[in-house]
Residue frames as a rotation matrix with the C-alpha (Angstrom) as fourth column:
UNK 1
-0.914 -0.367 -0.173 13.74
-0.369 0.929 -0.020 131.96
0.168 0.046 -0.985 -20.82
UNK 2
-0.346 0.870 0.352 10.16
0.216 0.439 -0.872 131.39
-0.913 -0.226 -0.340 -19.03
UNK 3
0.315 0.646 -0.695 8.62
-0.775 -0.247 -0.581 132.96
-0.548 0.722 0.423 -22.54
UNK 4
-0.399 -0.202 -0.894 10.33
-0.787 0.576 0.221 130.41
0.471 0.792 -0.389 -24.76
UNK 5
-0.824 0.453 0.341 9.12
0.312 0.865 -0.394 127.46
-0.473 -0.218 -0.853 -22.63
UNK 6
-0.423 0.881 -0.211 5.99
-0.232 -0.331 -0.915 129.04
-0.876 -0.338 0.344 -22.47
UNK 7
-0.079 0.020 -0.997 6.09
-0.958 -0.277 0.071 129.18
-0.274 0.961 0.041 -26.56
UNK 8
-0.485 -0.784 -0.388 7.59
-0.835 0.547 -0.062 125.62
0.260 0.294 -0.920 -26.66
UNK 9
-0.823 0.444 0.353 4.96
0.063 0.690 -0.721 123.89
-0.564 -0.572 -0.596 -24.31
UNK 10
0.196 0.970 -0.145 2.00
-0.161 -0.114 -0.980 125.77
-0.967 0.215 0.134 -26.60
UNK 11
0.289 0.272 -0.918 3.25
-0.936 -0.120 -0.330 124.62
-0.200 0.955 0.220 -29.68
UNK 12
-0.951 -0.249 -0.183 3.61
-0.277 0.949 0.148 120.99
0.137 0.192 -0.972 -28.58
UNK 13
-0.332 0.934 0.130 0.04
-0.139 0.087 -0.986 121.37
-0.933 -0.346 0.101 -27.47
UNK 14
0.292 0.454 -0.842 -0.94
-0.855 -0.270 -0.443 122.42
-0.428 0.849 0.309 -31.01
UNK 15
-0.336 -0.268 -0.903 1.18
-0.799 0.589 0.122 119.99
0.500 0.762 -0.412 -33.01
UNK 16
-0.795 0.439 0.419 -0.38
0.178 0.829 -0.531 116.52
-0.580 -0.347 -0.736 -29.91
UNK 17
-0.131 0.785 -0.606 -3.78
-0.302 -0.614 -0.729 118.67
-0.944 0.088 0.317 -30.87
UNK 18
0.293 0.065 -0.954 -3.37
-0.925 0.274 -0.265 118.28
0.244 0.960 0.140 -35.08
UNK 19
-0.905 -0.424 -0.033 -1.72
-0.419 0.902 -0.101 114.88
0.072 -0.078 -0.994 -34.12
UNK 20
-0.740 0.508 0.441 -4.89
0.070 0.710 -0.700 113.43
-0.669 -0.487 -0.561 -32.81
UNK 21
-0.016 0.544 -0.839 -7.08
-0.669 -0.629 -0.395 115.05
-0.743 0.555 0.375 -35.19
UNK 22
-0.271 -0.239 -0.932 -5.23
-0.945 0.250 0.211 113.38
0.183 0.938 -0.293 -38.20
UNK 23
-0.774 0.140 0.617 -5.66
-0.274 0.806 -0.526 109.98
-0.571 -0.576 -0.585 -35.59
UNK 24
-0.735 0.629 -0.252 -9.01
-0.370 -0.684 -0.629 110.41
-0.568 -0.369 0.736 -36.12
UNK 25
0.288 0.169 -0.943 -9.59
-0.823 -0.459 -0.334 111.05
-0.490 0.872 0.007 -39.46
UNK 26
-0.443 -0.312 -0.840 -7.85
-0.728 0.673 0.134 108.25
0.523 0.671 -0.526 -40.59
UNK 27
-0.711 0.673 0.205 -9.79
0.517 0.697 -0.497 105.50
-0.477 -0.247 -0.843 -38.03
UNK 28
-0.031 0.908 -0.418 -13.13
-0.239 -0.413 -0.879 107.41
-0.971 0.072 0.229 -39.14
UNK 29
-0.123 -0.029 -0.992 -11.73
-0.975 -0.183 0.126 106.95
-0.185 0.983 -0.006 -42.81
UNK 30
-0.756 -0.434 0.490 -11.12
-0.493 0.870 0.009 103.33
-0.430 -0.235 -0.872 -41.90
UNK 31
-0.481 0.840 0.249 -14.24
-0.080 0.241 -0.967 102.97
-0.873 -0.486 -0.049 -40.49
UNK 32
-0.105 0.403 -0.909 -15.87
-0.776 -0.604 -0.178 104.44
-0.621 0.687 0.376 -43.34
UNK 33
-0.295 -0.058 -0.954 -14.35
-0.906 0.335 0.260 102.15
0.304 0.941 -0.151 -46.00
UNK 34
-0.930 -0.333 0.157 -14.97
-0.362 0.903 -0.231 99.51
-0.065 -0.271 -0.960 -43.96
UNK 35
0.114 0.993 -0.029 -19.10
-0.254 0.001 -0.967 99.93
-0.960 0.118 0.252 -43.98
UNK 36
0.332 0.462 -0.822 -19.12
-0.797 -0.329 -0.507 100.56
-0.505 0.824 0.259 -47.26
UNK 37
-0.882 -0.396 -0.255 -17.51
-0.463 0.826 0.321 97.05
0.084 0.401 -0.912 -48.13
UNK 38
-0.723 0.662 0.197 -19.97
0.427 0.653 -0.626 94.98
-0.543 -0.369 -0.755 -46.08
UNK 39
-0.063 0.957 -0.283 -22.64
-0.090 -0.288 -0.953 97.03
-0.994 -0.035 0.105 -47.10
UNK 40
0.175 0.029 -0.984 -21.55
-0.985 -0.008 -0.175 96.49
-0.013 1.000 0.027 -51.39
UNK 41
-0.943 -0.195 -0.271 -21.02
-0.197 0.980 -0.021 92.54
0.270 0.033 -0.962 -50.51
UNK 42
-0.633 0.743 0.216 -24.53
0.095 0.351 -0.931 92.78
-0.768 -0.569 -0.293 -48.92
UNK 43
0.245 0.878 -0.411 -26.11
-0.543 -0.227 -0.809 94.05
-0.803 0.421 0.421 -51.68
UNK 44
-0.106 -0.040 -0.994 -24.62
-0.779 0.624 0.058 91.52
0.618 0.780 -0.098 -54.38
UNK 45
0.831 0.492 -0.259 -25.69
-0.352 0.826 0.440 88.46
0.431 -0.275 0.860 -52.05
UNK 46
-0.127 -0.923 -0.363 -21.91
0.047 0.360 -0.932 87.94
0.991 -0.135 -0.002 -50.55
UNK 47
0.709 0.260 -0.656 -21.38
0.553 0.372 0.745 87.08
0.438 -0.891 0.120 -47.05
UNK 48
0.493 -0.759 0.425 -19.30
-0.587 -0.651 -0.481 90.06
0.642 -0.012 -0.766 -45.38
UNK 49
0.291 -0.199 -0.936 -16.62
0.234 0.963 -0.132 88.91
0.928 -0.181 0.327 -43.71
């Protein structure tokens, strides 16, 4: 019984672990697309917003 917790507790670790990861990734992607707006409105003379 203690081994299956034991199993059970390290493979919610893993799956929070990839969980936050993907978090991440997608604010970083966000981020990302967000620069790259402002920065293609800056260079045609648009005010970002």
């Amino acid at each position: 019984m203690l081994e299956y917790t034991s199993s059970n507790l390290m493979n919610s670790v893993q799956n929070n672990v990839a969980s936050m990861s993907t978090t991440r990734d997608a604010d970083f992607a966000a981020g990302s697309t967000g620069l790259a707006k402002n920065q293609i409105l800056t260079q045609s003379g648009t005010r970002p917003c």
